[in-house]
C-alpha atoms as an extended CHARMM CRD file, in Angstrom:
* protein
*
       227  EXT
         1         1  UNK       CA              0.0000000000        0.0000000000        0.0000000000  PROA      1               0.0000000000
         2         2  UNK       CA              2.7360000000        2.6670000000        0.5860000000  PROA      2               0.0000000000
         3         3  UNK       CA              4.5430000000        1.4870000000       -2.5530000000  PROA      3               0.0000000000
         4         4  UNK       CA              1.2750000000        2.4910000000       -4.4280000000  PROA      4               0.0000000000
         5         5  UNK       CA              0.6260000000        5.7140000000       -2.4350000000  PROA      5               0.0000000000
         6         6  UNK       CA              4.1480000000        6.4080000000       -3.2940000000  PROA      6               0.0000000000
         7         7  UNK       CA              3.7620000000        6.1760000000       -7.3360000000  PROA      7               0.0000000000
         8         8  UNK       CA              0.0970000000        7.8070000000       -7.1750000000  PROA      8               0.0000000000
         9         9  UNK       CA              2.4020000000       11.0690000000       -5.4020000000  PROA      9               0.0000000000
        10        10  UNK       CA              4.6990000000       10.9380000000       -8.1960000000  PROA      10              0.0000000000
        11        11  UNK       CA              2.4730000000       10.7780000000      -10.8120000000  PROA      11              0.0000000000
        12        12  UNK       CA             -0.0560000000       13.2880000000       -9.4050000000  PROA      12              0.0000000000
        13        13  UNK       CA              0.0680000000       16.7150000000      -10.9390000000  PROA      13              0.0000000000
        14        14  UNK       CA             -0.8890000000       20.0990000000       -9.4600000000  PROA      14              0.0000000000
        15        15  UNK       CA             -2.2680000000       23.1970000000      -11.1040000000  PROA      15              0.0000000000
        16        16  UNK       CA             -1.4330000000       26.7640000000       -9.9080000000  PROA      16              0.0000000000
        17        17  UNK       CA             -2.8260000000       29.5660000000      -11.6410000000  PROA      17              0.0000000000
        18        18  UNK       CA              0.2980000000       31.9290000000      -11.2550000000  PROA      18              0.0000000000
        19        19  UNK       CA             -1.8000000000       35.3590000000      -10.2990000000  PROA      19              0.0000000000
        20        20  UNK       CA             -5.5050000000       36.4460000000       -8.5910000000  PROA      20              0.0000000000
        21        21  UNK       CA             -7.2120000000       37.6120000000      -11.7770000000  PROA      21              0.0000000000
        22        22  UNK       CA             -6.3800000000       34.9750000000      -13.7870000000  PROA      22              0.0000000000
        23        23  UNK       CA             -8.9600000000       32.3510000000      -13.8100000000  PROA      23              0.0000000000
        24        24  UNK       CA            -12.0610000000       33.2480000000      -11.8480000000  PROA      24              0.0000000000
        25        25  UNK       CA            -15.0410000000       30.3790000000      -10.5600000000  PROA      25              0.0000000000
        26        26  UNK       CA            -18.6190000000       30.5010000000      -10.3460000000  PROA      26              0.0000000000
        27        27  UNK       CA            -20.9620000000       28.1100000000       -8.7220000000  PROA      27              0.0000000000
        28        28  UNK       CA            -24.4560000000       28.6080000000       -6.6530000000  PROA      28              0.0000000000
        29        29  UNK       CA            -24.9680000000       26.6770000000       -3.6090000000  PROA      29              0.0000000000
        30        30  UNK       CA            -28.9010000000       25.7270000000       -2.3010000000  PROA      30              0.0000000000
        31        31  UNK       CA            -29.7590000000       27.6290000000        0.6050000000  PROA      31              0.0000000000
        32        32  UNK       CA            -32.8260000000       25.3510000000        2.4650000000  PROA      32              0.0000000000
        33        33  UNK       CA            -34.6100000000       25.8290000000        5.6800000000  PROA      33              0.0000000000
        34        34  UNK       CA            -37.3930000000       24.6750000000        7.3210000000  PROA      34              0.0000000000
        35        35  UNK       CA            -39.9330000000       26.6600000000        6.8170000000  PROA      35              0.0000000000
        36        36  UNK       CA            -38.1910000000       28.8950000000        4.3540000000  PROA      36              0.0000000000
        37        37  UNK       CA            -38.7670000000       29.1470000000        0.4810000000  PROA      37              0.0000000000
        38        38  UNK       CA            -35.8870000000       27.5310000000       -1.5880000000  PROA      38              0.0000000000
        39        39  UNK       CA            -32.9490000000       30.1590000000       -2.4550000000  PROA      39              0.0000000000
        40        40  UNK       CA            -29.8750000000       29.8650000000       -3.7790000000  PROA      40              0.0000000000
        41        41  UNK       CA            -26.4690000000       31.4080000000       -3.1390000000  PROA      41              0.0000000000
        42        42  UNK       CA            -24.6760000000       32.4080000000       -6.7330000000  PROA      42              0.0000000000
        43        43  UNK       CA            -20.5450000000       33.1730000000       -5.3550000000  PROA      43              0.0000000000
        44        44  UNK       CA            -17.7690000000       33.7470000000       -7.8620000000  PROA      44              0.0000000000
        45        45  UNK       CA            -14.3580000000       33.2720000000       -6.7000000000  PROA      45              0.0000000000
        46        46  UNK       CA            -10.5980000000       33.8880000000       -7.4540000000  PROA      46              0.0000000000
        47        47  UNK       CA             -8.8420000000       30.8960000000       -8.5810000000  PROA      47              0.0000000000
        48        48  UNK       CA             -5.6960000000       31.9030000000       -7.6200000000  PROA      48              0.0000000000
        49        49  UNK       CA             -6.7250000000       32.9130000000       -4.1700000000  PROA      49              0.0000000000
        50        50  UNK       CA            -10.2270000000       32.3060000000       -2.5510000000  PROA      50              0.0000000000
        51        51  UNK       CA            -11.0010000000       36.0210000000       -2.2910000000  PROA      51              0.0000000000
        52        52  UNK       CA            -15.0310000000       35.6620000000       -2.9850000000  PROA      52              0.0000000000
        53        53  UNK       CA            -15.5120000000       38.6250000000       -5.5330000000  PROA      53              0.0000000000
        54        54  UNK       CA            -19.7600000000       38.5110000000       -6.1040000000  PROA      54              0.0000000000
        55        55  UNK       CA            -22.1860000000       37.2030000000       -4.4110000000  PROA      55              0.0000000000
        56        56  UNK       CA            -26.1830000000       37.4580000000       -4.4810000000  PROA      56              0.0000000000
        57        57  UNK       CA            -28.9080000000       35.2570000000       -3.0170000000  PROA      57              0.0000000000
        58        58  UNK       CA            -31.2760000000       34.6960000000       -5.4570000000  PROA      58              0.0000000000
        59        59  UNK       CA            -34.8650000000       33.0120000000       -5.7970000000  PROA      59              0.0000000000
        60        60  UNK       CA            -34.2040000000       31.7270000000       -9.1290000000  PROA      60              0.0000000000
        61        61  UNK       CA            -31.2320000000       29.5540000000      -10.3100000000  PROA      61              0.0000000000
        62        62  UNK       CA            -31.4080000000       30.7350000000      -13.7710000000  PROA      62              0.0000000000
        63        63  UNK       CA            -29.9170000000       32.0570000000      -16.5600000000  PROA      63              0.0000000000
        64        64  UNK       CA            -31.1240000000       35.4600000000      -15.6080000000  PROA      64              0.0000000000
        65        65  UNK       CA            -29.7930000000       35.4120000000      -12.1820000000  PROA      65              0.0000000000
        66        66  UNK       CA            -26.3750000000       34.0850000000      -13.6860000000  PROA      66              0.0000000000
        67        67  UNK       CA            -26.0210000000       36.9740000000      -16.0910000000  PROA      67              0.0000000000
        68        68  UNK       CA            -26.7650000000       39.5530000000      -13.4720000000  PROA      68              0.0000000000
        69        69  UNK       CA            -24.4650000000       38.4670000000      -10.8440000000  PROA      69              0.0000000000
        70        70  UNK       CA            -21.7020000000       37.5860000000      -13.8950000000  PROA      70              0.0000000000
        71        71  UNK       CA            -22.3220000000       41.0670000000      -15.1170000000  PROA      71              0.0000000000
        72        72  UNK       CA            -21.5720000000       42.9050000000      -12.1650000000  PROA      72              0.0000000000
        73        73  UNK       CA            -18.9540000000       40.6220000000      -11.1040000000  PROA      73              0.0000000000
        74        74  UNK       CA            -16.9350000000       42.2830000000      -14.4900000000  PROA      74              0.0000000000
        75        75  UNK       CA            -17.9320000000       45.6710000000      -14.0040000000  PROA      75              0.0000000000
        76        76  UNK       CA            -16.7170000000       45.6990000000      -10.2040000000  PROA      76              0.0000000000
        77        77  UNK       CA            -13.5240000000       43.5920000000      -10.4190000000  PROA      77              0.0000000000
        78        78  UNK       CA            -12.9880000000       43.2870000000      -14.2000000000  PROA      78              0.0000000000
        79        79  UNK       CA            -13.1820000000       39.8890000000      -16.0150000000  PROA      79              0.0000000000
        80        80  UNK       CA            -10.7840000000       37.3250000000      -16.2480000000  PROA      80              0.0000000000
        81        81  UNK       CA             -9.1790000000       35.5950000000      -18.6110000000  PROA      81              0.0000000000
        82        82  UNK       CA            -10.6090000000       32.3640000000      -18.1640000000  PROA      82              0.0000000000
        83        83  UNK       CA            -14.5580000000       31.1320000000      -16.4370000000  PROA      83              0.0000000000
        84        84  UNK       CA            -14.2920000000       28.0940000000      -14.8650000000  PROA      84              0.0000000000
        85        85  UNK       CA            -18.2060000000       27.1390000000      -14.8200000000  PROA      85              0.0000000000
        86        86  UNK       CA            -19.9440000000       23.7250000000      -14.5280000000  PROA      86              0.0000000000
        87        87  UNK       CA            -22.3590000000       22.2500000000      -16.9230000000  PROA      87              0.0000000000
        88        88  UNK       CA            -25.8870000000       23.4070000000      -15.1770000000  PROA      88              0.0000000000
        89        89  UNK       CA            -28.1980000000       24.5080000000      -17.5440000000  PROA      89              0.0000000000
        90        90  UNK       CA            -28.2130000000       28.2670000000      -16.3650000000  PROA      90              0.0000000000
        91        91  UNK       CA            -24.7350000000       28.7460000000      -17.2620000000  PROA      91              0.0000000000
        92        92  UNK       CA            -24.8710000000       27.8780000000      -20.9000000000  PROA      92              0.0000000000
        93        93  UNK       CA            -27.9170000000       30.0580000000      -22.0160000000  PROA      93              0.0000000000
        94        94  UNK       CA            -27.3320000000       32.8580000000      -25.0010000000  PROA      94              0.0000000000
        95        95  UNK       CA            -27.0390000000       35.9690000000      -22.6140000000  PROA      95              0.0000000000
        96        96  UNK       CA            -24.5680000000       34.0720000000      -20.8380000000  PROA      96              0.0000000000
        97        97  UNK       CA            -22.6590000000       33.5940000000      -23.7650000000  PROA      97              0.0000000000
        98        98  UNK       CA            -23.1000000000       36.7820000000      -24.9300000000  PROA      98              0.0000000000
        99        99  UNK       CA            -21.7740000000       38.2000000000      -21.8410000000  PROA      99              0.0000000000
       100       100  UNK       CA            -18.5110000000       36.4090000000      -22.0510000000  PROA      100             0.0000000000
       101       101  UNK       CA            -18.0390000000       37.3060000000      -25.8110000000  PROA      101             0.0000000000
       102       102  UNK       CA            -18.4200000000       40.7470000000      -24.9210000000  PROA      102             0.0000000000
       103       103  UNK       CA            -15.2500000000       40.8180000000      -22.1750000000  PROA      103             0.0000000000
       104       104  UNK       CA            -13.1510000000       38.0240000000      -24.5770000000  PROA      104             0.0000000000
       105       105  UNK       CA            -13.8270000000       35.6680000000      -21.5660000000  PROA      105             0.0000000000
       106       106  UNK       CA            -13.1780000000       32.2300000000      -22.1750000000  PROA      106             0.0000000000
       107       107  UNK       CA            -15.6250000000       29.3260000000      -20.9290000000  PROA      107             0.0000000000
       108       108  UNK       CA            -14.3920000000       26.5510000000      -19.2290000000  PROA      108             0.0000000000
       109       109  UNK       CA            -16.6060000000       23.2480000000      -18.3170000000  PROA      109             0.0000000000
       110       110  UNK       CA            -15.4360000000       21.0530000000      -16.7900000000  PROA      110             0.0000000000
       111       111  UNK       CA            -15.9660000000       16.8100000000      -17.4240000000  PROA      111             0.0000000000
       112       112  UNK       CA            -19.5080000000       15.4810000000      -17.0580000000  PROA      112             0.0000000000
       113       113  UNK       CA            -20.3990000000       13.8670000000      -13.7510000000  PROA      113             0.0000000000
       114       114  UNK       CA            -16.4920000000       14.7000000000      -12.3110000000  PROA      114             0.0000000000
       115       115  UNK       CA            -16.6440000000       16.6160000000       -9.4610000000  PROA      115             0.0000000000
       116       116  UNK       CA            -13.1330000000       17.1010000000       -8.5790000000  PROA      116             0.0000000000
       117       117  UNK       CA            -12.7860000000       19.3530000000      -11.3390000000  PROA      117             0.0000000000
       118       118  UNK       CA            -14.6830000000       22.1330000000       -9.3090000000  PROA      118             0.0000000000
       119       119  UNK       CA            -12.7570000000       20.8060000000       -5.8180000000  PROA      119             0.0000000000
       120       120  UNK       CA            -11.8480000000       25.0860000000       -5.0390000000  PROA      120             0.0000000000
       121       121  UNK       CA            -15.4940000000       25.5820000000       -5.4200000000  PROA      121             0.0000000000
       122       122  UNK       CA            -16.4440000000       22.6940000000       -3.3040000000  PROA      122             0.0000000000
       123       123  UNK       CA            -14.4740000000       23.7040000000       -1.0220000000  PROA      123             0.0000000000
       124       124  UNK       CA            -15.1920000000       26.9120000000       -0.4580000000  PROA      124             0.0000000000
       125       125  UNK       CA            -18.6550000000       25.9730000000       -0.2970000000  PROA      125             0.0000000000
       126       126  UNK       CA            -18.1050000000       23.8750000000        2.4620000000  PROA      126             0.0000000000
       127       127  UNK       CA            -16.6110000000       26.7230000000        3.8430000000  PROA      127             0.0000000000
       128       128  UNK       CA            -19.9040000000       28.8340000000        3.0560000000  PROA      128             0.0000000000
       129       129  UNK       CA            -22.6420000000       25.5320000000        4.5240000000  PROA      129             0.0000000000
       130       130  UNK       CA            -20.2970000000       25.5040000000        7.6550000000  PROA      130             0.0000000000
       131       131  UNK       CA            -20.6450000000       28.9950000000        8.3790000000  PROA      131             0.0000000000
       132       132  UNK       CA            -24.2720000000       29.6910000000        8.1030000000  PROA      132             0.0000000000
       133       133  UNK       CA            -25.0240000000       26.1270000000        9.6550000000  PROA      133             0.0000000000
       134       134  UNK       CA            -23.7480000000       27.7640000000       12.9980000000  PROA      134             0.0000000000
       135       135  UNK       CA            -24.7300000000       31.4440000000       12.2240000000  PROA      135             0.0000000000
       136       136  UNK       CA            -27.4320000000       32.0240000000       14.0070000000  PROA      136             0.0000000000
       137       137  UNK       CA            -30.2860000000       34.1930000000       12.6070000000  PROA      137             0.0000000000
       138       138  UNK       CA            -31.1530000000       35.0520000000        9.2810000000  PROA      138             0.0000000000
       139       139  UNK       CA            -28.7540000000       34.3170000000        6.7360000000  PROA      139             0.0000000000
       140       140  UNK       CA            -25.8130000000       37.2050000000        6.2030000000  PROA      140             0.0000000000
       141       141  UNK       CA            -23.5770000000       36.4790000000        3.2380000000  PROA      141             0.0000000000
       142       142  UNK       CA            -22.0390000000       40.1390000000        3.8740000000  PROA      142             0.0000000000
       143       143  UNK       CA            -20.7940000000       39.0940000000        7.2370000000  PROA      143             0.0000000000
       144       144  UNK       CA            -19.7680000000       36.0750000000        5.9660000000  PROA      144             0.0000000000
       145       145  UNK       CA            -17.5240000000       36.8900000000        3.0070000000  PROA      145             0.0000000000
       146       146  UNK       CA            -16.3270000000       39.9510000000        5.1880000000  PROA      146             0.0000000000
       147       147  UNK       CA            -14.6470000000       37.6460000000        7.7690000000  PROA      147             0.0000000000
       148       148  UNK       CA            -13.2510000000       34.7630000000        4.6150000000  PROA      148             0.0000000000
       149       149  UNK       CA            -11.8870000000       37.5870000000        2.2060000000  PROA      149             0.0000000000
       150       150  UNK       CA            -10.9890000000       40.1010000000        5.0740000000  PROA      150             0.0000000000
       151       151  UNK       CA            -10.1210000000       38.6630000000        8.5820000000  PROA      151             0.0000000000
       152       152  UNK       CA             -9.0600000000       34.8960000000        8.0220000000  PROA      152             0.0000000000
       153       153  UNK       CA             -5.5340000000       35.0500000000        7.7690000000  PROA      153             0.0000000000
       154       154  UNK       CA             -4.1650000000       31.5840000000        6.5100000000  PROA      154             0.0000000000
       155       155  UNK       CA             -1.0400000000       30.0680000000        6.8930000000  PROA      155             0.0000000000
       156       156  UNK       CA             -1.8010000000       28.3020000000        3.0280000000  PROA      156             0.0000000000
       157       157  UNK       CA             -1.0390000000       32.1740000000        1.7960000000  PROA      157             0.0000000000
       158       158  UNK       CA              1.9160000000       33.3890000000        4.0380000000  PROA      158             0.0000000000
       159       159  UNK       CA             -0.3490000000       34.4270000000        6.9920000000  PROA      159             0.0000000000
       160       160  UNK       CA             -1.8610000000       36.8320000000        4.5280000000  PROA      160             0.0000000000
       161       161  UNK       CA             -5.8650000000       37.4160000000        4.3290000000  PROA      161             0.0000000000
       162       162  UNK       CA             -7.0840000000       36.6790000000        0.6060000000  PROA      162             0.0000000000
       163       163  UNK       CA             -8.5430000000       40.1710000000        0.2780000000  PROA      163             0.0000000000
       164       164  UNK       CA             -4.4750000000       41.6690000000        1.1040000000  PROA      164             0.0000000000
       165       165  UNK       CA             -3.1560000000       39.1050000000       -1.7250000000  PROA      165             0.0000000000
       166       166  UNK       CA             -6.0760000000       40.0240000000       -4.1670000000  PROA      166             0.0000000000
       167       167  UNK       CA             -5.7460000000       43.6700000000       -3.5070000000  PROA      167             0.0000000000
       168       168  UNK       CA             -1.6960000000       42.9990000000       -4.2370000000  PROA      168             0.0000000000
       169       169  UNK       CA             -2.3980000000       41.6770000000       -7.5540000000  PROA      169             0.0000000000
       170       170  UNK       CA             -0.1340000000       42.6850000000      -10.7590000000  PROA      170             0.0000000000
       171       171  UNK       CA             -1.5600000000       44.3580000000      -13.3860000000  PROA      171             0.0000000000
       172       172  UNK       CA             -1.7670000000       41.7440000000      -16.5810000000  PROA      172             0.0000000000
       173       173  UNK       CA             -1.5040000000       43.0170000000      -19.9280000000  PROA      173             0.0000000000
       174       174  UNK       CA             -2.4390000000       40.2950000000      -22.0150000000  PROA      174             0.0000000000
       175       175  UNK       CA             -3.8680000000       40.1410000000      -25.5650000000  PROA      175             0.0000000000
       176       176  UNK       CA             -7.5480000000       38.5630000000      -25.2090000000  PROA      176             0.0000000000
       177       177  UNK       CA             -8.2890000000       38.2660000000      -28.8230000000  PROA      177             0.0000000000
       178       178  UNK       CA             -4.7110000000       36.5470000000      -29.2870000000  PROA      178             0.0000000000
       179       179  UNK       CA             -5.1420000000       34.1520000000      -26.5840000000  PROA      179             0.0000000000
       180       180  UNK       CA             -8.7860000000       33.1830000000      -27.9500000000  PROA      180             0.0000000000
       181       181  UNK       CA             -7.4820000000       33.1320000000      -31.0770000000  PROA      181             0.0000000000
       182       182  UNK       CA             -4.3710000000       30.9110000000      -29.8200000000  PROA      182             0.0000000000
       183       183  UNK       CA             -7.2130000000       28.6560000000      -27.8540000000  PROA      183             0.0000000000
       184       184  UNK       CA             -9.1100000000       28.1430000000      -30.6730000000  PROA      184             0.0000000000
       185       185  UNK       CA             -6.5620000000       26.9900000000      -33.2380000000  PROA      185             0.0000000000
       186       186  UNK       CA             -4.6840000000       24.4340000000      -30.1890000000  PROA      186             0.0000000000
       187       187  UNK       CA             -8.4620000000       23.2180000000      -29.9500000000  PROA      187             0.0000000000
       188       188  UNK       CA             -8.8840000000       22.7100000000      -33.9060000000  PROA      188             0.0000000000
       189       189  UNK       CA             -5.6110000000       20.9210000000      -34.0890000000  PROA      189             0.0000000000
       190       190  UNK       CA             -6.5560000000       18.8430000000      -30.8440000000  PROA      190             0.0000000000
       191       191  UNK       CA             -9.8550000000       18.3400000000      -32.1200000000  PROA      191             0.0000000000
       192       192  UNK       CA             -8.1590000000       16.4560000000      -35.9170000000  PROA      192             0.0000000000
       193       193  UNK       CA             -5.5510000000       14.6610000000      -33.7850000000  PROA      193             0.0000000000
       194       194  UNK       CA             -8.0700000000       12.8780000000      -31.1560000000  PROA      194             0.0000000000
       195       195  UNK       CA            -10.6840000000       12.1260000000      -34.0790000000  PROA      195             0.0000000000
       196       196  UNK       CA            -12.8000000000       13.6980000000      -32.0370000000  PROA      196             0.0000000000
       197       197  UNK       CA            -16.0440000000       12.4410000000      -31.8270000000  PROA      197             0.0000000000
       198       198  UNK       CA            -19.1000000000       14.9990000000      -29.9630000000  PROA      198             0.0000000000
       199       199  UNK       CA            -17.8720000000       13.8260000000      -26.2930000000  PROA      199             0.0000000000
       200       200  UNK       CA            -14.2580000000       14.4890000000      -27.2840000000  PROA      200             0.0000000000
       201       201  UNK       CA            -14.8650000000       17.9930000000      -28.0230000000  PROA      201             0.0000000000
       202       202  UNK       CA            -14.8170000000       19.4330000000      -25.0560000000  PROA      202             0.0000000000
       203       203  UNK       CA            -11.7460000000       17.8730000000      -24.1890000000  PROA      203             0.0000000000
       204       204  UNK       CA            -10.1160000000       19.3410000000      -26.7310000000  PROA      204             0.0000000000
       205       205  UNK       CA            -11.1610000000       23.1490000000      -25.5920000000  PROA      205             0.0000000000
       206       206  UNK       CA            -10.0000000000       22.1830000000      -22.1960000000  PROA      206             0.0000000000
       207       207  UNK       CA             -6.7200000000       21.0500000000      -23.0240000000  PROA      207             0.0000000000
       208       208  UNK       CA             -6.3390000000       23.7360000000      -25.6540000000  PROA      208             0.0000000000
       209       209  UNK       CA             -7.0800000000       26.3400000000      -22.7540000000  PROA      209             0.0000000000
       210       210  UNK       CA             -4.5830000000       24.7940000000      -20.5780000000  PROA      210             0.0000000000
       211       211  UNK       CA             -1.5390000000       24.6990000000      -22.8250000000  PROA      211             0.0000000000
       212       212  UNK       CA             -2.3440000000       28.5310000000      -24.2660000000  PROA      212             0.0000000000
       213       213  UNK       CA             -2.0630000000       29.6590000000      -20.4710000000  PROA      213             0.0000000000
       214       214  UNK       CA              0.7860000000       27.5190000000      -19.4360000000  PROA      214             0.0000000000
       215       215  UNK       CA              3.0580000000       29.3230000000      -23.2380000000  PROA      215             0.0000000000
       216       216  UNK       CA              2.0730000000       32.5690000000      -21.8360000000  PROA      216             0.0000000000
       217       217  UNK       CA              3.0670000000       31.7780000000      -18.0180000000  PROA      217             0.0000000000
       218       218  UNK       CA             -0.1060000000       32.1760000000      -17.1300000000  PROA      218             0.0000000000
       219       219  UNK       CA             -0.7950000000       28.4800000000      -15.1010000000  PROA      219             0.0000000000
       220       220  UNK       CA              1.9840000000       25.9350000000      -13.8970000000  PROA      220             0.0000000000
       221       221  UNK       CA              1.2690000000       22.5850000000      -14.1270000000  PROA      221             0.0000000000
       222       222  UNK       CA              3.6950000000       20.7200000000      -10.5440000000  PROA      222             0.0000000000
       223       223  UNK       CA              4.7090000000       17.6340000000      -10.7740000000  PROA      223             0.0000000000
       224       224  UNK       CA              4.4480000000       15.1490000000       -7.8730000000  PROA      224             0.0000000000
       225       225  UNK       CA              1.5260000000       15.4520000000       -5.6620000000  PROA      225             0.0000000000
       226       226  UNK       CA              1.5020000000       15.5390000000       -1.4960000000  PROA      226             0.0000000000
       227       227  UNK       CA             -2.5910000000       15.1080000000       -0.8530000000  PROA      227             0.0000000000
């Protein structure tokens, strides 16, 4: 058993997107209660850092409600390069898409029915269901991003609070029709290599987004694993 835990280490890989505004993450979380109507928390995060930029709790879990919170996400902290969404329905409806043409922001779904592809967000989440499990009174979301972004110092980022590191950020001057340009002719390339048939497709995107960002130093891919 060691001898295999050993070899799964080595051959485990790491992602680290080099800089907070980068790659940003969106995902809703149900809020339920007994004898409250069903709501839904819609948070986009850093995924460099997990400084929570947007928040809103919303009746709906729809494409409306995505757009608006996606919208003023941009306007407030400026888009990123990259979306890292998952594949519910609301996130892949024409405004949505229109949105992200708009800033040159590129989509990125992860694999059907793979969950560890969102792990930041599920963490985080945890994070979120934690908090307001033991909060008592009605739900603040203000409060509770306050104290994550603003007070939790973490010894995971030098000590530092998320909100000091995001607020530290370097400015990135990067080309976003080049890159989606770049993206979309690794993809077309991937795309005749793999055969790809309809499932393979978006395989091909994903990969083609992750070696466009790793040429422009953008994400580093570590080799060996400790988790």
């Amino acid at each position: 058993c060691r001898l295999m835990e050993r070899e799964r280490r080595v051959g485990a890989e790491r992602v680290r997107v080099a800089a907070p505004g980068i790659l940003r993450g969106f995902d809703a979380m149900a809020l339920p209660g007994p004898g409250r109507a069903q709501t839904y928390a819609l948070i986009g995060a850093d995924g460099c850092v997990p400084f929570r930029t947007s928040w809103i709790v919303a009746p709906r879990y729809d494409g409306r409600a995505v757009t608006a919170i996606l919208r003023r996400d941009f306007d407030t902290f400026g888009p990123p390069l990259v979306l890292r969404l998952d594949r519910a329905s609301s996130h892949d409806v024409p405004a949505v898409r229109q949105l992200l043409h708009e800033h040159r922001v590129l989509a990125l779904h992860g694999p059907s029915y793979y969950a560890r592809y969102y792990g930041q967000l599920e963490r985080q989440n945890r994070e979120h269901r934690e908090w307001l499990g033991r909060w008592p009174g009605p739900r603040d979301l203000d409060a509770m991003m306050a104290a994550l972004n603003g007070r939790w110092r973490r010894s995971t980022l030098g000590w530092h609070t998320a909100q000091e590191l995001w607020e530290a950020r370097p400015s990135m001057a990067v080309d976003r029709q080049a890159l989606a340009d770049d993206v979309n002719d690794r993809a077309a390339r991937l795309r005749g290599s793999l055969n790809a048939a309809p499932a393979l497709q978006d395989l091909a995107w994903r990969l083609a987004v992750k070696h466009a960002l790793i040429a422009r130093g953008l994400l580093r891919v570590e080799k060996g694993g400790w988790c």
